[in-house]
N, C-alpha and C positions, 0 to 999 in steps of 0.2 A: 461475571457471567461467562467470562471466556472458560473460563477455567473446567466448565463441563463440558467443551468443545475440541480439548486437543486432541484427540482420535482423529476426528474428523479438519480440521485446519490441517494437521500434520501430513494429511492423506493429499493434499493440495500439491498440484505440480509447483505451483509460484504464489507468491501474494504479494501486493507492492499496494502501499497506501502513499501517498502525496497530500500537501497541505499548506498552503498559503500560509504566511507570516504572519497575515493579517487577518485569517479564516477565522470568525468564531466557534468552530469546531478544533482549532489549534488545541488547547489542553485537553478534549477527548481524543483526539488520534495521536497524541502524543501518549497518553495515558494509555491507548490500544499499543504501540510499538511496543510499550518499555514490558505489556504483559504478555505480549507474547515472546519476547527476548528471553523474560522470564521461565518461561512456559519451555525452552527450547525449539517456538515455531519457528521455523527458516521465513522469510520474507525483509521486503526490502522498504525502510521508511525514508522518506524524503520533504522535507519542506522546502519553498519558496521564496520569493520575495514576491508577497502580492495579497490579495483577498482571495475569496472563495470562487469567483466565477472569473475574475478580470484575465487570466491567460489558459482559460479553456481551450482555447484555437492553438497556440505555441505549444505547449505541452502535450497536446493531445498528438499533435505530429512529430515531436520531438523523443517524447518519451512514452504515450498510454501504446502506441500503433509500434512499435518497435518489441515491449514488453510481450504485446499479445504474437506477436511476431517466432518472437524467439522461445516465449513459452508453451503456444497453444498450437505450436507444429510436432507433429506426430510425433513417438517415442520411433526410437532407431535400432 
């Protein structure tokens, strides 16, 4: 399904997915990186060491608040 989407993903200032080692979502968002790699979307995949919800608070300050930081400030 991604695949009638790249217009629009490509149009994206950033995209960043993250995913727990132990997320049972792991082989979908693994499955979403490799098709967009595929695809030539720019974005950035990362996994964890953890499940789905257990370092929501660490990551969220470490890396989601830095992400929207550096992407979601104005064009220069």
């Amino acid at each position: 399904m991604v695949d009638q989407y790249v217009p629009n993903l490509k149009s994206y200032r950033a995209i960043a997915i993250d995913v727990g080692t132990q997320d049972p979502f792991l082989t979908t968002n693994t499955q979403l990186d490799q098709a967009l790699t595929r695809l030539g979307v720019t974005h950035k995949f990362e996994s964890y060491e953890g499940t789905h919800g257990n370092r929501i608070t660490a990551r969220f300050a470490a890396k989601v608040l830095p992400f929207f930081s550096e992407n979601l400030a104005p064009a220069r």
